[in-house]
C-alpha positions in Angstrom: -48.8 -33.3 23.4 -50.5 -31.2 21.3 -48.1 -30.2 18.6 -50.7 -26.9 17.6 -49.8 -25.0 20.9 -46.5 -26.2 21.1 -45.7 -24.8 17.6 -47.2 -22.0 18.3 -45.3 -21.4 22.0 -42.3 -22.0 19.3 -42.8 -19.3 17.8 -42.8 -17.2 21.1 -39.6 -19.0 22.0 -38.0 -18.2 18.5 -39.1 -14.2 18.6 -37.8 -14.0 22.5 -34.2 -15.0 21.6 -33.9 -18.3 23.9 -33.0 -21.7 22.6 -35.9 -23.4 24.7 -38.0 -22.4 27.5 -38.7 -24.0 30.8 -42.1 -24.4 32.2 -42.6 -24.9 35.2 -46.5 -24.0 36.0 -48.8 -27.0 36.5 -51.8 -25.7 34.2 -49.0 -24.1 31.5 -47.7 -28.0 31.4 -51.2 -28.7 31.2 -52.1 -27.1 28.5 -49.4 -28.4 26.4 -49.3 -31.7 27.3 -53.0 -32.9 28.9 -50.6 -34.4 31.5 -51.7 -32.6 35.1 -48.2 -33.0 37.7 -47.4 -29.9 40.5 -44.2 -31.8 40.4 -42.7 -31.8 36.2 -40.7 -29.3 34.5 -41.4 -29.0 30.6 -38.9 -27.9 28.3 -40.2 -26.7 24.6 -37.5 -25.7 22.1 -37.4 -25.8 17.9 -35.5 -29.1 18.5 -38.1 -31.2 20.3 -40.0 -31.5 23.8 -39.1 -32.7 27.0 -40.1 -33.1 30.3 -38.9 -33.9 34.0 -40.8 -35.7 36.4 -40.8 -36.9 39.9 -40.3 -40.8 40.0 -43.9 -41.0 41.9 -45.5 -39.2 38.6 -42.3 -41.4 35.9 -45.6 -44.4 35.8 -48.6 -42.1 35.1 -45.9 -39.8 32.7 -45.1 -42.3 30.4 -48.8 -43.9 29.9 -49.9 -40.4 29.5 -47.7 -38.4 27.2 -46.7 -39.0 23.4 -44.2 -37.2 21.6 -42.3 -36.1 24.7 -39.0 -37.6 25.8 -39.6 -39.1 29.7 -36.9 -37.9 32.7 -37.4 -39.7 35.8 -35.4 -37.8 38.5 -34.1 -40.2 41.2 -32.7 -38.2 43.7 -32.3 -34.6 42.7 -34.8 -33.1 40.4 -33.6 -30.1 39.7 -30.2 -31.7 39.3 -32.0 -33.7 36.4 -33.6 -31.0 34.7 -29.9 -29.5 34.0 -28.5 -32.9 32.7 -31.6 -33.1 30.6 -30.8 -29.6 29.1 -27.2 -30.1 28.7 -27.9 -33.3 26.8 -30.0 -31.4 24.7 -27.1 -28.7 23.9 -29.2 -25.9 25.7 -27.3 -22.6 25.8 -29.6 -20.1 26.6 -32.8 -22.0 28.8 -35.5 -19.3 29.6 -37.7 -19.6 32.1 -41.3 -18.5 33.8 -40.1 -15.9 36.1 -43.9 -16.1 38.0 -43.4 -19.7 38.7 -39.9 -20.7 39.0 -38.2 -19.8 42.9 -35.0 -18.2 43.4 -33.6 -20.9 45.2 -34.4 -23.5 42.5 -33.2 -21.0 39.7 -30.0 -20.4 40.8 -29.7 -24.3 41.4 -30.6 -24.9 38.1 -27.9 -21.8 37.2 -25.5 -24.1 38.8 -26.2 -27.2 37.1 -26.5 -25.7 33.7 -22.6 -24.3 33.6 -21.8 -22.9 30.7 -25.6 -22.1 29.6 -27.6 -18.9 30.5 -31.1 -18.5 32.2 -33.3 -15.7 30.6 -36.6 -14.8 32.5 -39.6 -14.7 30.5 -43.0 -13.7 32.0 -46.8 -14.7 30.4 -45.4 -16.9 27.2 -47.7 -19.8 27.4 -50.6 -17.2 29.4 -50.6 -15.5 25.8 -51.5 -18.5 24.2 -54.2 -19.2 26.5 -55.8 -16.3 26.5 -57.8 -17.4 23.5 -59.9 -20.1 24.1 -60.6 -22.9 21.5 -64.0 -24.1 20.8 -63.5 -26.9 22.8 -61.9 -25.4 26.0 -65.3 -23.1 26.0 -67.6 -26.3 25.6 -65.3 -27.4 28.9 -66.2 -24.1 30.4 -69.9 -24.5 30.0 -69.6 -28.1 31.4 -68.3 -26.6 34.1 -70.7 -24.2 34.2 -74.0 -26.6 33.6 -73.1 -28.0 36.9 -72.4 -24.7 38.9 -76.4 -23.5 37.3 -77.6 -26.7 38.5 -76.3 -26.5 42.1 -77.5 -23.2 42.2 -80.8 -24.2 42.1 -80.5 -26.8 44.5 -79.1 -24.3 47.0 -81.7 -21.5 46.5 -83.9 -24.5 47.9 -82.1 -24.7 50.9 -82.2 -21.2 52.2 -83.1 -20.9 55.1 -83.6 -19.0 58.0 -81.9 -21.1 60.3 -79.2 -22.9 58.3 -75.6 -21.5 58.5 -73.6 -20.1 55.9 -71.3 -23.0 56.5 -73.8 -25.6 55.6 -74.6 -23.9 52.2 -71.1 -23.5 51.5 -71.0 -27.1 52.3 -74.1 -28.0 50.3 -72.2 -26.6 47.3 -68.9 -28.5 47.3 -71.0 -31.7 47.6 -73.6 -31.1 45.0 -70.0 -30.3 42.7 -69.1 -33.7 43.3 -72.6 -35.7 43.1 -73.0 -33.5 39.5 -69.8 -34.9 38.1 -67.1 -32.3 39.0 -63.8 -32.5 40.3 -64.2 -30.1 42.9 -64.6 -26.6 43.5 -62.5 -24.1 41.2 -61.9 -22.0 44.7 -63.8 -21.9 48.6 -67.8 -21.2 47.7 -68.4 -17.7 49.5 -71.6 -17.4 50.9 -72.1 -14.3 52.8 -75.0 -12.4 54.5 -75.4 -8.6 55.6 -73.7 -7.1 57.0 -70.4 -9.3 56.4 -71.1 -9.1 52.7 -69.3 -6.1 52.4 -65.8 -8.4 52.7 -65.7 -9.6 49.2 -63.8 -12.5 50.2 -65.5 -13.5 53.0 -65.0 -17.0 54.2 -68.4 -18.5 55.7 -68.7 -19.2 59.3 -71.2 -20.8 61.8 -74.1 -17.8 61.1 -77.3 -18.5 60.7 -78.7 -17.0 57.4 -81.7 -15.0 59.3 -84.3 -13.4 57.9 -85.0 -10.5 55.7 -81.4 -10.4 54.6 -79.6 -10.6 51.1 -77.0 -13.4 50.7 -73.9 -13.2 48.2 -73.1 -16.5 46.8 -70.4 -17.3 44.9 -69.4 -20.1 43.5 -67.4 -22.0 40.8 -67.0 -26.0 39.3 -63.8 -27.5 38.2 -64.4 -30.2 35.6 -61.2 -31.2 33.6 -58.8 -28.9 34.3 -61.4 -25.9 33.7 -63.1 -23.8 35.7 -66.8 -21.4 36.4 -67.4 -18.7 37.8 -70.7 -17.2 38.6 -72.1 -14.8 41.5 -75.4 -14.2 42.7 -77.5 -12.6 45.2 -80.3 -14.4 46.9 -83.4 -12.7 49.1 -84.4 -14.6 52.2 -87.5 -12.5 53.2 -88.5 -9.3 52.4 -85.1 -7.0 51.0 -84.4 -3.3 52.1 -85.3 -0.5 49.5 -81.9 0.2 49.8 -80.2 -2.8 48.4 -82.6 -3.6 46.3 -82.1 -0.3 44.6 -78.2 -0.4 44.9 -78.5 -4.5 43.4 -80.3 -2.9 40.1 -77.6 -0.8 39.9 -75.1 -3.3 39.9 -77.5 -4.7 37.0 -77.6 -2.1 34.9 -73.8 -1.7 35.4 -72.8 -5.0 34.1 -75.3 -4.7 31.2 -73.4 -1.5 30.4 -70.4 -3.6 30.2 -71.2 -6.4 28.1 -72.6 -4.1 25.9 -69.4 -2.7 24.9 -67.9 -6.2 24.7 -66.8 -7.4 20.8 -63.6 -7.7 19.1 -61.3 -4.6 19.0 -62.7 -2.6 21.9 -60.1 -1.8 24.9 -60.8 -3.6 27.5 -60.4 -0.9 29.9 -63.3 0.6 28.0 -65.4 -2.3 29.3 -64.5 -1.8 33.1 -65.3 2.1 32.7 -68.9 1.1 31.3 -69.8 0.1 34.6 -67.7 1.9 37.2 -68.3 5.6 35.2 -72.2 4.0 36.1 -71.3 3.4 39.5 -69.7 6.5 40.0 -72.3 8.6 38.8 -74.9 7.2 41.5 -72.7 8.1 44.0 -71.0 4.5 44.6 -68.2 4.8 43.4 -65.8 4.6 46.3 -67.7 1.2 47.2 -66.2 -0.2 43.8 -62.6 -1.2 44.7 -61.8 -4.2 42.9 -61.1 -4.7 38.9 -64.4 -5.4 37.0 -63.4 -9.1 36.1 -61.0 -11.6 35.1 -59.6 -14.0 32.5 -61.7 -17.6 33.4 -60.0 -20.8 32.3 -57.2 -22.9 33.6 -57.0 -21.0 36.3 -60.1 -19.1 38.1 -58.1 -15.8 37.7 -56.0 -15.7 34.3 -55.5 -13.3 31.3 -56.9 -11.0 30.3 -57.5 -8.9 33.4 -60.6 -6.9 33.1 -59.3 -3.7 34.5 -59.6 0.0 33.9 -55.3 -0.1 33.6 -55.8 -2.7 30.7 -55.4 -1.0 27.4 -55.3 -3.9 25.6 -57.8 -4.8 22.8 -60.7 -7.6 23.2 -60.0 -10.3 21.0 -62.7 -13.2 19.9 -61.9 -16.3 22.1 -61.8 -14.8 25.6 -63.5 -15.8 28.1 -64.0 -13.3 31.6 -66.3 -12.6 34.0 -67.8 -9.1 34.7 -68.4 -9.1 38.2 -69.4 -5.4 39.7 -69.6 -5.2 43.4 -70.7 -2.6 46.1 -69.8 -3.2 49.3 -70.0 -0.9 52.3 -68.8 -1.4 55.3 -71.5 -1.9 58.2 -74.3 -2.2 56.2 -73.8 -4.8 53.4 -71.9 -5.8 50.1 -74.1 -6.9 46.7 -72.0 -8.6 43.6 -73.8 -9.9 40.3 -71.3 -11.8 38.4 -71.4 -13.3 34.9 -69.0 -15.4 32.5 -68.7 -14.0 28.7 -67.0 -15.0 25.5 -66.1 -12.8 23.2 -67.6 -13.7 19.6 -67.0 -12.1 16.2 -69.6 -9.6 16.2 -70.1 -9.3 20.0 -70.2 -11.9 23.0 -71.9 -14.9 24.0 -72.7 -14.5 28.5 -72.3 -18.1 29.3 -74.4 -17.8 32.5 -77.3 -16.1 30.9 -80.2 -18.8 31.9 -79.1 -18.6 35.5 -81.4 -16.3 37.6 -80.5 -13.0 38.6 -83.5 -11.9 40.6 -83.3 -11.2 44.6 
């Protein structure tokens, strides 16, 4: 356990009126605990910790937490979790609204009886939206063996190989690096089905003369990268070329405005009030980044609706993309930490050009 975030998340608990508060998200757990489970429910109060676990997990629990009392639920869990609570003189229990289902909430209302459930929403995110110095040296392991692959798999272009087999390429060069796997599906995508910025690779040959989006991201102990690039294969069109340094001088507008203090929505404007003013700007649909940790999308959202201030610790990506229909979709994206004075891009020494 590690008593510095779960004092803290007492805090939280203490200044939203509840007794104790239920978590019920694997990475939230995760972060509390070091103990990874899609099957536990955490309890944090003033009073002490506890946890629920399924009897597969009760082994791996009890060699792998300290400081938190052990449930093992036989038969019904969430049966469990409201003994556990009642034992523990719980009389208001809230709860992660995003993460919690209604059926096993109102189960858990039942078992609870005399006690009260209180939704709460982004508690623990809060917490994790500032990164310690040692979750960002996670982040660029993570990211060390995401630059490597990357140059393993600009190798590998070719005319003839299939977007499949790159996506492929990348998954396995994760794990031969070290990694625990991907942090979500690679996306490699060539004109004109690069304008879906989600696109899931298929059976196409790569071709000539086109421009490839790749994205791509390493898990390594419970963290994750992110990092988007576009690769040439053959001679480019004028016309993305000219669109992709546009996307460049976007994203330098935006980390630019990154330090403490400034809104963040100021950051996303930087780069779409670019975008806009070459003409593009209703081939910019999507936010300009997102919260990188944990989770591959976490706080803070790097949105133009985000009025909220940038604080030193977090880590996002800025991630402009163009994409029109027909014709082609570009994204360049990068992974920053916000510093004291400014920001540190994480992915600075991987290659940008096309």
């Amino acid at each position: 356990m590690n008593k510095n975030r779960v004092n803290a998340l007492i805090e939280k608990i203490r200044d939203n009126d509840i007794d104790a508060l239920l978590i019920t998200k694997p990475e939230n757990i995760f972060y509390l605990t070091s103990f990874f489970t899609d099957k536990a429910a955490l309890v944090v109060s003033p009073e002490g910790v506890f946890i629920v676990v399924d009897f597969i997990y009760a082994e791996a629990a009890s060699g792998g937490l300290s400081g938190v009392k052990i449930y093992v639920a036989k038969e019904s869990f969430t049966g469990a979790l409201a003994k556990a609570a009642r034992e523990h003189k719980i009389k208001k229990l809230g709860f992660e609204s995003l993460s919690l289902s209604h059926y096993r909430c109102e189960t858990l209302k039942r078992g609870l009886k005399n006690a009260d459930l209180a939704a709460t929403t982004g508690l623990v995110e809060l917490l994790r939206e500032i990164k310690e110095d040692k979750e960002v040296l996670a982040l660029k392991k993570a990211l060390k063996i995401t630059a490597e692959t990357f140059k393993g798999l600009k190798k590998r272009l070719k005319p003839q190989a299939t977007e499949r087999e790159i996506s492929n390429y990348i998954k396995e060069a994760f794990i031969k690096k070290g990694a625990d796997g991907c942090s979500f599906e690679p996306i490699v995508a060539t004109q004109p089905l690069s304008s879906r910025p989600h696109y899931v690779p298929g059976a196409k040959k790569l071709g000539r003369d086109k421009a490839i989006v790749v994205d791509m991201g390493a898990r390594l102990k419970g963290y994750n990268s992110d990092l988007t690039r576009v690769c040439g294969l053959g001679k480019i069109s004028t016309k993305f070329v000219s669109i992709y340094n546009i996307l460049l001088e976007a994203q330098k507008r935006a980390i630019g405005r990154v330090k403490p203090g400034v809104k963040i929505s100021d950051i996303d404007l930087a780069a779409r009030q670019y975008i806009n003013g070459k003409g593009l700007g209703k081939f910019f649909g999507h936010a300009l980044g997102h919260g990188i940790g944990l989770e591959i999308h976490e706080k803070p959202a790097i949105s133009h609706k985000n009025r909220e201030p940038l604080k030193e610790g977090m880590v996002f990506s800025i991630e402009p993309g163009i994409y029109i229909p027909g014709v082609g979709g570009l994204r360049v994206e990068d992974m920053v930490c916000v510093t004291k004075s400014g920001c540190e891009i994480l992915t600075d020494d991987i290659d940008k050009s096309i």
